[in-house]
C-alpha positions in Angstrom: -18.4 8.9 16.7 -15.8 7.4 14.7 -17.3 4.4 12.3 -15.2 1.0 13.6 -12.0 -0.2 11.6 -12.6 -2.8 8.6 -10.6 -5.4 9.3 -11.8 -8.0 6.8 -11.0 -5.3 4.1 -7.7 -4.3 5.7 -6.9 -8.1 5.3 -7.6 -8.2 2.0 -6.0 -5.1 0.6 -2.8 -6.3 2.0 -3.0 -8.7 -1.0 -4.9 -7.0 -3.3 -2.7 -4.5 -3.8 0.2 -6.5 -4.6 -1.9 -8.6 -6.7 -3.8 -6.2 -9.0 -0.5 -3.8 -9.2 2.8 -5.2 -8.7 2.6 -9.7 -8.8 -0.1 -10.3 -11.6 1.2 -8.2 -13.9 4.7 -10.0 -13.9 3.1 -12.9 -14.5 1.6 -11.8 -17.7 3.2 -13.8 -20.9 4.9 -16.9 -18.3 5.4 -19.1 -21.3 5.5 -22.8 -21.0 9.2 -22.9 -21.7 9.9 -20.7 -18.5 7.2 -22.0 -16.5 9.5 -25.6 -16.9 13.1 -24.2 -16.9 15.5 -25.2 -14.3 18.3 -23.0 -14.1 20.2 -25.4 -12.3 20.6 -29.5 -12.2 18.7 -31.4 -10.1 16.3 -28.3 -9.2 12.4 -29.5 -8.1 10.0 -29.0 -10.6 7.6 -30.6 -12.0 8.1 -33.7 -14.0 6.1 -36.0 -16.6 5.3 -39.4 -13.7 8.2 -41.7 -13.0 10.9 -39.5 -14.4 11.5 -37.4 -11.1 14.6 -38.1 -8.9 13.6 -37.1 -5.7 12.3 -38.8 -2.6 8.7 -38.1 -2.9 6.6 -37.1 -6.6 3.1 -36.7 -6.0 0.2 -36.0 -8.0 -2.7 -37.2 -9.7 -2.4 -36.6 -13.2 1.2 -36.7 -15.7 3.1 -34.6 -13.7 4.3 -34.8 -10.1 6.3 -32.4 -8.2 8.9 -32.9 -6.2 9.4 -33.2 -2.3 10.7 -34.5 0.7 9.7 -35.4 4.2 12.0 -33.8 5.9 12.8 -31.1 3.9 16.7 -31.1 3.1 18.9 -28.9 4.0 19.9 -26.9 2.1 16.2 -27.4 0.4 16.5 -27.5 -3.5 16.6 -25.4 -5.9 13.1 -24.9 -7.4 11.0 -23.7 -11.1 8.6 -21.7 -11.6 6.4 -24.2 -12.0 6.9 -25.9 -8.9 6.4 -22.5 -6.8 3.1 -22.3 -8.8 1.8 -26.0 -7.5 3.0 -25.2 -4.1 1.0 -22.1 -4.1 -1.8 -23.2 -6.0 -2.5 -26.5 -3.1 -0.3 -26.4 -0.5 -0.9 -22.4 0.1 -4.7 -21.9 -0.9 -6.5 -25.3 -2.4 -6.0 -26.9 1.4 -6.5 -23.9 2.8 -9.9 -23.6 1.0 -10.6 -27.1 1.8 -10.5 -26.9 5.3 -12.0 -23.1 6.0 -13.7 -22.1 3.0 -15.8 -25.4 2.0 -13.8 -26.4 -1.1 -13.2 -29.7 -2.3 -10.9 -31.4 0.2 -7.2 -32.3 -1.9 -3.7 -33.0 -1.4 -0.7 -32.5 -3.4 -1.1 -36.4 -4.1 -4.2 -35.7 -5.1 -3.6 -32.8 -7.5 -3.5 -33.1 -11.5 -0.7 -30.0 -12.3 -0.9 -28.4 -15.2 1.3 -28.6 -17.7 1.3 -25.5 -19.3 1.5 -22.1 -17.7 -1.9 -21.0 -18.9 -3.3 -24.1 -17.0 -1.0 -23.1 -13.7 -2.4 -19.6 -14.0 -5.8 -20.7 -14.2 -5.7 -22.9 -11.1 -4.1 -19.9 -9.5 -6.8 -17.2 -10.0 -9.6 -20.0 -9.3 -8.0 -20.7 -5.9 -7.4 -17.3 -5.3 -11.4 -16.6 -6.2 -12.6 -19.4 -3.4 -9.6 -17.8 -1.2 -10.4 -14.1 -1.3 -14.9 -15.2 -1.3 -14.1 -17.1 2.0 -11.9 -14.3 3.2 -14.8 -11.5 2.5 -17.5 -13.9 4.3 -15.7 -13.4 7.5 -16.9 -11.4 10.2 -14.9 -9.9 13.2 -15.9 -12.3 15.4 -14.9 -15.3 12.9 -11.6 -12.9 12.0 -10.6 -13.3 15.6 -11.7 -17.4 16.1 -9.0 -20.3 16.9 -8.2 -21.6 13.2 -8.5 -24.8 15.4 -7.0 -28.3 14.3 -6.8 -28.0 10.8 -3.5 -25.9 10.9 -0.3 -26.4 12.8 -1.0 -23.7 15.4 -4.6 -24.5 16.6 -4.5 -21.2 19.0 -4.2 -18.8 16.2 -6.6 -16.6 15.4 -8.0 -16.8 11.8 -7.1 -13.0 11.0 -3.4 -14.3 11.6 -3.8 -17.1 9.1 -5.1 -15.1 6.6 -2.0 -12.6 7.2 -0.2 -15.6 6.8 -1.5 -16.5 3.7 -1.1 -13.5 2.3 2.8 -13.4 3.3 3.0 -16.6 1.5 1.9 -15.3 -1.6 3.5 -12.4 -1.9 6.9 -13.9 -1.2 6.4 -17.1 -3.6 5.2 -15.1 -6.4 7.8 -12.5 -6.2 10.3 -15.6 -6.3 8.5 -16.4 -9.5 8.7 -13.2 -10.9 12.7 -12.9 -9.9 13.0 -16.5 -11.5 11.3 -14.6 -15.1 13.6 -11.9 -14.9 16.7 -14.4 -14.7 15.1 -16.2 -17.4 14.9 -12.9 -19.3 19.0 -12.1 -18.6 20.0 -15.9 -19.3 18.0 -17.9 -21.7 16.6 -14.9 -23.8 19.5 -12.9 -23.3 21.9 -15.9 -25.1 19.3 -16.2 -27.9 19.2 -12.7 -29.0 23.3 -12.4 -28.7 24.7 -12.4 -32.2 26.9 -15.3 -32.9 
């Protein structure tokens, strides 16, 4: 008799993997200078309170990031450290909130680091409630309605947590893409001999 399929470990590989071998690596030496360069004007970011131009700056400490209710189209360009604070709360610290019994916040609520060792540490703490909460689930739990907390109520949890996962890989991957233009610009024009 065949043993039944792991499903809560299947879940989590799918990030896992990426994590430990391909997206935490490339995030290894983000220095405060790249975690804050725009590579274009007016791009979202994060900035120190009441310096922002855009329609919405929330947060609870110096820095606010930037948004807009509706979104505009096209959306801005956006920094690495603005990917990082939409990952870090919108992405997992809600999340956690809601499913995993974590503090309840809100990007108003957040205090954004403002260095990219800070920013990494809020990301591998999140991740830490995010991946514990994912490993207490069982297959019934796995296949439960996420309920009212998300946008589709119907869903079952397992496709949340797929969802989550999608959302991290393709965010951090921007990140890393962002460091390698970083790398071929900024660097790039420093080293040049003048």
């Amino acid at each position: 008799m065949t043993a039944p399929h792991d499903w809560n470990r299947s879940l989590r590989e799918q990030w896992e993997f990426h994590w430990d071998h391909q997206l935490r690596p490339r995030l290894e030496g983000l220095t405060d200078e790249e975690y804050l360069w725009s590579p274009v004007p007016g791009a979202w970011s994060l900035y120190p309170r009441g310096t922002s131009t855009a329609p919405i700056q929330a947060g609870a400490g110096a820095l606010t990031i930037d948004y807009a209710y509706p979104a505009p189209d096209p959306a801005p360009f956006t920094t690495i450290a603005w990917r990082l604070g939409h990952v870090i709360v919108g992405v997992l610290a809600m999340r956690n909130a809601s499913h995993f019994g974590a503090p309840p916040t809100s990007y108003d609520e957040w205090e954004y680091s403002e260095t990219a060792a800070g920013a990494l540490e809020q990301l591998e703490a999140q991740l830490g409630v995010w991946l514990a909460g994912v490993r207490g689930l069982g297959e019934d739990e796995l296949l439960a309605q996420v309920g009212p907390k998300e946008p589709y109520p119907d869903l079952a949890m397992a496709d949340l947590v797929l969802h989550i996962h999608r959302e991290l890989i393709h965010h951090l991957a921007e990140v890393a893409l962002l460091r390698d233009l970083y790398a071929h610009t900024v660097l790039a024009d420093r080293d040049r001999p003048r």
